[in-house]
C-alpha positions in Angstrom: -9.9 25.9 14.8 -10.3 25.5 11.3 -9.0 28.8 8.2 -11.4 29.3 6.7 -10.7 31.9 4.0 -13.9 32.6 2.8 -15.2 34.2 6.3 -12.9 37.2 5.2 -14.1 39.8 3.3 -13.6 40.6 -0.4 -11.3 43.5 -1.3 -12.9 46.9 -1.6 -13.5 48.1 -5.5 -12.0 51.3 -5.6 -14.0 54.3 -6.2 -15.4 55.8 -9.3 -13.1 58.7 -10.0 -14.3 62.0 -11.0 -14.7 62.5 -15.0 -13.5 65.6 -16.0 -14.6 65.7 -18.9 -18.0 65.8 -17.3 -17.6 68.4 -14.7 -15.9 70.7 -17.4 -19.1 70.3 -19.2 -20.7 71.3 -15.9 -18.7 74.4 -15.1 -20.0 75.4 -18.8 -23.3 74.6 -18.0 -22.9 76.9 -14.6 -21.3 79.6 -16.0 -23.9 80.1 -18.7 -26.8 79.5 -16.2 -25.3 82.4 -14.1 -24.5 84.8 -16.7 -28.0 84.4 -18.8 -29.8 84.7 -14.9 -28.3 87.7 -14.3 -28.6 89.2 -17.3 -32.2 88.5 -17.3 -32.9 89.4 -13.7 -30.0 92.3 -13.3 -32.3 95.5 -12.2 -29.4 98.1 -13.0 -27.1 98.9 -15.4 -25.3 95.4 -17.1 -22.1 96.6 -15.8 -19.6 97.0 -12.9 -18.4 95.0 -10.0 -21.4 93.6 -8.9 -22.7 92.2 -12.2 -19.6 90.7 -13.5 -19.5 88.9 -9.7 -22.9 87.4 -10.1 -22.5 87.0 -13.5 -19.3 85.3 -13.8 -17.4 84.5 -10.3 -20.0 83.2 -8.5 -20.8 80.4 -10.9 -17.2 79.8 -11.1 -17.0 79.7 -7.2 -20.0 77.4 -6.6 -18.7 75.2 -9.6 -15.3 75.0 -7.9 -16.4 74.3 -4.1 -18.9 71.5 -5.9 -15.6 70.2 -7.9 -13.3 70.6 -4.2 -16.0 68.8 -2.8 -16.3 65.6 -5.1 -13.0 65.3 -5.2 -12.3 65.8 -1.8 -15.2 62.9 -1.6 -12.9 60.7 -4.0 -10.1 61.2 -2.0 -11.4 60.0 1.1 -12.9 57.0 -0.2 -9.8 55.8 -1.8 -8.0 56.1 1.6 -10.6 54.2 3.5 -10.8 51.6 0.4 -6.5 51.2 0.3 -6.8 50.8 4.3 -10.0 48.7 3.8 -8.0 46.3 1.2 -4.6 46.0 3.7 -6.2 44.8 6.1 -8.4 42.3 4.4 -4.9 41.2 2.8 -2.8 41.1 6.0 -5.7 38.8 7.2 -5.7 36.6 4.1 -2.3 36.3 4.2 -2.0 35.4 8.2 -5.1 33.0 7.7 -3.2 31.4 4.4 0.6 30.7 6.7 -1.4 29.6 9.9 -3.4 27.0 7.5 -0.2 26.1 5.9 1.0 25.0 9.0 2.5 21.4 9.1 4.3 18.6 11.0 7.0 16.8 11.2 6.6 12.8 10.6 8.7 11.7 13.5 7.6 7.7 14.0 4.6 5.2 13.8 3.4 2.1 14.4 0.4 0.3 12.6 -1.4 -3.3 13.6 -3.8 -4.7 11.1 -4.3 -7.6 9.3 -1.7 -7.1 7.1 1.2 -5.8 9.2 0.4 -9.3 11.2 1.6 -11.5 8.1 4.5 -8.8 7.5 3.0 -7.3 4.8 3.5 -3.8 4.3 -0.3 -2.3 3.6 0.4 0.4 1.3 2.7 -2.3 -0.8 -0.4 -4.9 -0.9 -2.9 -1.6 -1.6 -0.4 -0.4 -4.3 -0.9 -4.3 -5.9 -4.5 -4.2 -5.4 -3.7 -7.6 -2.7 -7.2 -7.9 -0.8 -7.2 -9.5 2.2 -11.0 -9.1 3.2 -12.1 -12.4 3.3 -15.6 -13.9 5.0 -15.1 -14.8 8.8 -17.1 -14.9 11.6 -17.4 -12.0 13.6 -16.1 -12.5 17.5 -19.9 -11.4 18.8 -22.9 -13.4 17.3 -23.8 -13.1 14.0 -23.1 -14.6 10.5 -20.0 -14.4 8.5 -19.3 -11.0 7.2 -16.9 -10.0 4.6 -13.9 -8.8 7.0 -10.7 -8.1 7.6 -9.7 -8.7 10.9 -7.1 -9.6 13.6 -6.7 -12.9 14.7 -6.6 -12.9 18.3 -9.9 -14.5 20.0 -12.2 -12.7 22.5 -14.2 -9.6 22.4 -12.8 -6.3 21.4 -11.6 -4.7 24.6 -10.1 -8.2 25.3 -7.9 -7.9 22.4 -7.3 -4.0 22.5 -5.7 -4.9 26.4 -3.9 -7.8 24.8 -2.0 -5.5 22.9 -1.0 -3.0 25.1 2.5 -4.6 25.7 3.4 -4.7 22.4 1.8 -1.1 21.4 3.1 0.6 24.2 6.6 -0.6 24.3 6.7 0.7 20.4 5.4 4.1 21.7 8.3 4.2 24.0 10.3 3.6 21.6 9.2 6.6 19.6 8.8 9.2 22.3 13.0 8.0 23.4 13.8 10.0 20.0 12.4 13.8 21.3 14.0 15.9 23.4 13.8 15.5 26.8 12.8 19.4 27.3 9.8 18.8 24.3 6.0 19.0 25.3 4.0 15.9 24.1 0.6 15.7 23.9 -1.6 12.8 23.6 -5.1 12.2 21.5 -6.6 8.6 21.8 -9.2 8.2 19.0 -10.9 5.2 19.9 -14.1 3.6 18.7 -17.4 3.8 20.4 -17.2 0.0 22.4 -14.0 0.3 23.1 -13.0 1.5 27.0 -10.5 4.4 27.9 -7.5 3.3 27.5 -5.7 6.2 29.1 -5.9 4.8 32.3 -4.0 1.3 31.8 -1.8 2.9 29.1 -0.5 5.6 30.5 1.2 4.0 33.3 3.9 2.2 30.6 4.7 5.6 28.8 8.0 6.3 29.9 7.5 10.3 29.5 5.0 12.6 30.7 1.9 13.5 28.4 -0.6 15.9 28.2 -3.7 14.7 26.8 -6.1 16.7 24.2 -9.6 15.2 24.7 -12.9 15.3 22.7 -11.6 15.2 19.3 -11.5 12.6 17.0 -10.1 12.1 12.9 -7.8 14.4 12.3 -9.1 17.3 13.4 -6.7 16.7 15.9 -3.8 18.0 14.0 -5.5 20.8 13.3 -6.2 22.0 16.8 -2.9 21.2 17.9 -1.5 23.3 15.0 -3.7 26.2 16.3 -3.0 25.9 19.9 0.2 24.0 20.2 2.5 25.7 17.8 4.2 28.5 19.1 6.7 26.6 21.6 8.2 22.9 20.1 6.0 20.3 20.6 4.8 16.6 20.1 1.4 14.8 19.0 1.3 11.3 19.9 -2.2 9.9 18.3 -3.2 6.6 19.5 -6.1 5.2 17.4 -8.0 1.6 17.4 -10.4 0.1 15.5 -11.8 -3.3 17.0 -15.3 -4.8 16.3 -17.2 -7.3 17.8 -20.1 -7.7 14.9 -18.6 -5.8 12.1 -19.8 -4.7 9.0 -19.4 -5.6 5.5 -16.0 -4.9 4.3 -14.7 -3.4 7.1 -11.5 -3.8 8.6 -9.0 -3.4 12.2 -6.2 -1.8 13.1 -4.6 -0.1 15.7 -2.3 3.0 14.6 0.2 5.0 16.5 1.6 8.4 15.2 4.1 10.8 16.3 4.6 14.3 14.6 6.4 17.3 15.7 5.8 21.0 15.1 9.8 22.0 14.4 12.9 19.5 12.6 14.7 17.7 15.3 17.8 17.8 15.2 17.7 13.6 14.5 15.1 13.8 11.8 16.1 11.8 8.3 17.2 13.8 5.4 14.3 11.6 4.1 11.4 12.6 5.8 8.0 13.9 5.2 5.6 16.7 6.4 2.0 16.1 7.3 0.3 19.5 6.3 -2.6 21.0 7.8 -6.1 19.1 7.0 -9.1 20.2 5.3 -12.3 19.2 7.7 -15.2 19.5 4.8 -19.3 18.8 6.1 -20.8 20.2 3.0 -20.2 17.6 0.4 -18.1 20.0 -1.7 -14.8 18.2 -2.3 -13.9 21.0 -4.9 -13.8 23.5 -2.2 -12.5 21.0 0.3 -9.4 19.6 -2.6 -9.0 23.7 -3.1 -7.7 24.6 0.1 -6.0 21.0 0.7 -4.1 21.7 -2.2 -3.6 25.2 -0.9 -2.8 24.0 2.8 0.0 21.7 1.2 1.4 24.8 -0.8 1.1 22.2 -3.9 0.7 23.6 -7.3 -2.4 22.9 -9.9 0.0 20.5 -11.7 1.7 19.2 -9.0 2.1 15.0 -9.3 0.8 13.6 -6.4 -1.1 10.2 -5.5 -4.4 9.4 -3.6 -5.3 7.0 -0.7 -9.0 7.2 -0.3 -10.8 5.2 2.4 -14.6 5.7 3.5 -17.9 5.9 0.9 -18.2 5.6 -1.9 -15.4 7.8 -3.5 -13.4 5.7 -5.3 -16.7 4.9 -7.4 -18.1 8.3 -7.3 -17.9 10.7 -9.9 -17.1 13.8 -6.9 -13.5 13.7 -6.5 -12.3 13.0 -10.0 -14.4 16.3 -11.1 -12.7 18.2 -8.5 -9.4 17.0 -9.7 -10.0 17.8 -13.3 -10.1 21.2 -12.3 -7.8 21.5 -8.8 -5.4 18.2 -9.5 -5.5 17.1 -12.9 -2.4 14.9 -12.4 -4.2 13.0 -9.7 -6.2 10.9 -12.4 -8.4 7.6 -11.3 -5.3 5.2 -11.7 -3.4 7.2 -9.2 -5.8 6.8 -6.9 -5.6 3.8 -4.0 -8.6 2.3 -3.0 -7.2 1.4 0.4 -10.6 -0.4 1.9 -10.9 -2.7 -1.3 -7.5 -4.3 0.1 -7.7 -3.9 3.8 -11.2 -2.7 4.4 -12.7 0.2 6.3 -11.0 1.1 9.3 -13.7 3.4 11.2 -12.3 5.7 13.2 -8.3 4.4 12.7 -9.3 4.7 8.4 -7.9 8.3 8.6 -4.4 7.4 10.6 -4.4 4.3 8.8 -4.1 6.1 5.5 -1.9 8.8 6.8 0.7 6.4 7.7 0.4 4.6 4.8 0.9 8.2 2.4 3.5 9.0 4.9 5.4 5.9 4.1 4.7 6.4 0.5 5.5 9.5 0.2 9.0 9.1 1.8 9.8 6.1 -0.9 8.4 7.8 -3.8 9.6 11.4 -3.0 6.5 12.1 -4.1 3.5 14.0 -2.9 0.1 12.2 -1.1 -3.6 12.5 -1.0 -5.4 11.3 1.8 -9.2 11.6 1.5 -11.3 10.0 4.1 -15.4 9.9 3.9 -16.8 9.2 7.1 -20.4 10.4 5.8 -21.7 11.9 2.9 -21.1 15.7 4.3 -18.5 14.5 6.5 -14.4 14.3 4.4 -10.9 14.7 5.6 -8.6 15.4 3.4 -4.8 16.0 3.9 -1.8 16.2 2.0 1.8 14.6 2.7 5.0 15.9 1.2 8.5 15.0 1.3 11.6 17.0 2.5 
């Protein structure tokens, strides 16, 4: 399930403290109320215990059981206020450390267009080294501009003919956990193409449990929430293969292996894959905000962005939100990963992960991933080295 801080409460204000001042005016104001009243109203002679008692102590008492009273009053309050505000911060603060959760990068694997020619995507999105060219889609249809696998037949066709390949590279990944680790499986497929569990499954060389009906990477953050206690895996298995595309679209076919603890194997070099920030209301200043949070990064922290989806890289939304959350991410940090490889529907998120993953780990640097699916519907997600 997604933090979201703003479902807790605001800290209680503390309550307005008695003035002194103003009740020693009072206790004047008391005792000459009860000393003119009883002289004015006093039947006998203006003398003696009794007079002097309504005339002086009882004003004094009722003035002082008023005063006990208030501040009694105070007192409370500022009890129930201090236990009030622990609480709300005990939640903050157990809300902020399970969203800044992470994982470990422990492998991947990435087919597109690119990767085919042995071209390393983020190098060719780093040069600005399009490949989206006009070709004819594999369903009917005119020529669209594309980026696309070579292989020939319809989608599912070429998704099965690369289940060798995929699948012996998945082995390959899962051979570097512990035999004793849980791994879990998310496929995050698109629409037309079939379950692949079925056919799949049978050449992974370890068992798997799978994590169905999610897709993007709200994945990682369900298995952060429900998967993190004991040491675990999250295989993510994602293709994008389309018969009658759309403009300036693009393939691929990602595979991604994280861990929630270091193995004992991992690289000095690595990188961690923090917790993402699922935004549907179109505010990418409160969706950067708790990004930046979730990634424990700084205001002035140098970091690069990979943006796929929209319109984003020609909008004016994220670069405001930097201004005032990221200032060091400025337009010519950002990579316009769809202008080089196109859009990669449902893989555009992994795609881009993998690609700040690999970035960050050369660079040492920090990485943006911001993925627009819809107007009201952005991923972000931030990568950082170790």
């Amino acid at each position: 399930m997604p933090v979201i801080l703003e479902r807790i409460p605001e800290k209680k204000a503390k309550p307005p403290r008695p003035v002194t001042l103003h009740w020693l005016i009072f206790g004047a104001f008391a005792l000459a109320m009860g000393m003119g009243l009883t002289f004015l109203f006093w039947p006998d002679e203006r003398s003696g215990p009794g007079f002097w008692f309504f005339a002086v102590v009882l004003p004094v008492l009722i003035w002082g059981a008023l005063f006990s009273a208030r501040r009694a009053g105070y007192k409370y309050k500022s009890v129930g206020q201090d236990a009030a505000n622990r609480t709300i911060k005990a939640r903050h603060d157990n809300d902020k450390d399970r969203g800044q959760r992470f994982a470990w990068f422990a492998g991947e694997y990435l087919v597109n267009h690119l990767e085919r020619q042995h071209v390393a995507t983020q190098h060719a999105a780093l040069a600005k080294s399009p490949v989206l060219q006009p070709v004819m889609p594999r369903g009917a249809g005119k020529p669209v501009r594309h980026s696309r696998l070579a292989e020939e037949g319809s989608a599912p066709e070429v998704l099965d003919g690369y289940q060798y390949e995929v699948v012996e590279h998945i082995n390959l990944l899962l051979a570097t956990l512990p035999e004793a680790m849980t791994c879990y499986l998310a496929l995050d497929l698109a629409e037309e193409l079939p379950d692949i569990s079925l056919n799949w499954l049978l050449g992974i060389i370890r068992p798997v449990i799978r994590i169905r009906d999610l897709s993007g990477l709200q994945i990682i953050d369900y298995w952060l929430d429900y998967h993190y206690a004991k040491p675990s895996a999250l295989l993510v298995i994602s293709a994008q293969l389309n018969d009658v595309p759309a403009n300036d679209s693009g393939e691929a076919i990602s595979v991604m292996l994280m861990t929630n603890c270091r193995l004992k194997d991992t690289p000095s070099e690595s990188a961690r894959i923090h917790r993402p920030q699922i935004n549907h209301t179109g505010d990418m200043s409160h969706a950067l905000r708790h990004a930046m949070l979730w990634g424990g990064l700084e205001k002035d922290a140098k970091l690069r962005g990979w943006i796929t989806g929209g319109a984003l890289a020609y909008s004016d939304a994220l670069s405001t939100a930097c201004g005032v959350y990221a200032p060091e991410l400025t337009t010519q940090r950002y990579v316009n990963i769809d202008s080089v490889a196109g859009f990669a529907g449902v893989t555009a998120p992994w795609q881009a992960l993998i690609l700040a993953t690999r970035q960050s780990i050369a660079d040492r640097e920090a990485q943006l991933v911001v993925t627009e699916s819809s107007p009201d519907y952005r991923q972000l997600c931030v990568v950082t080295p170790e």
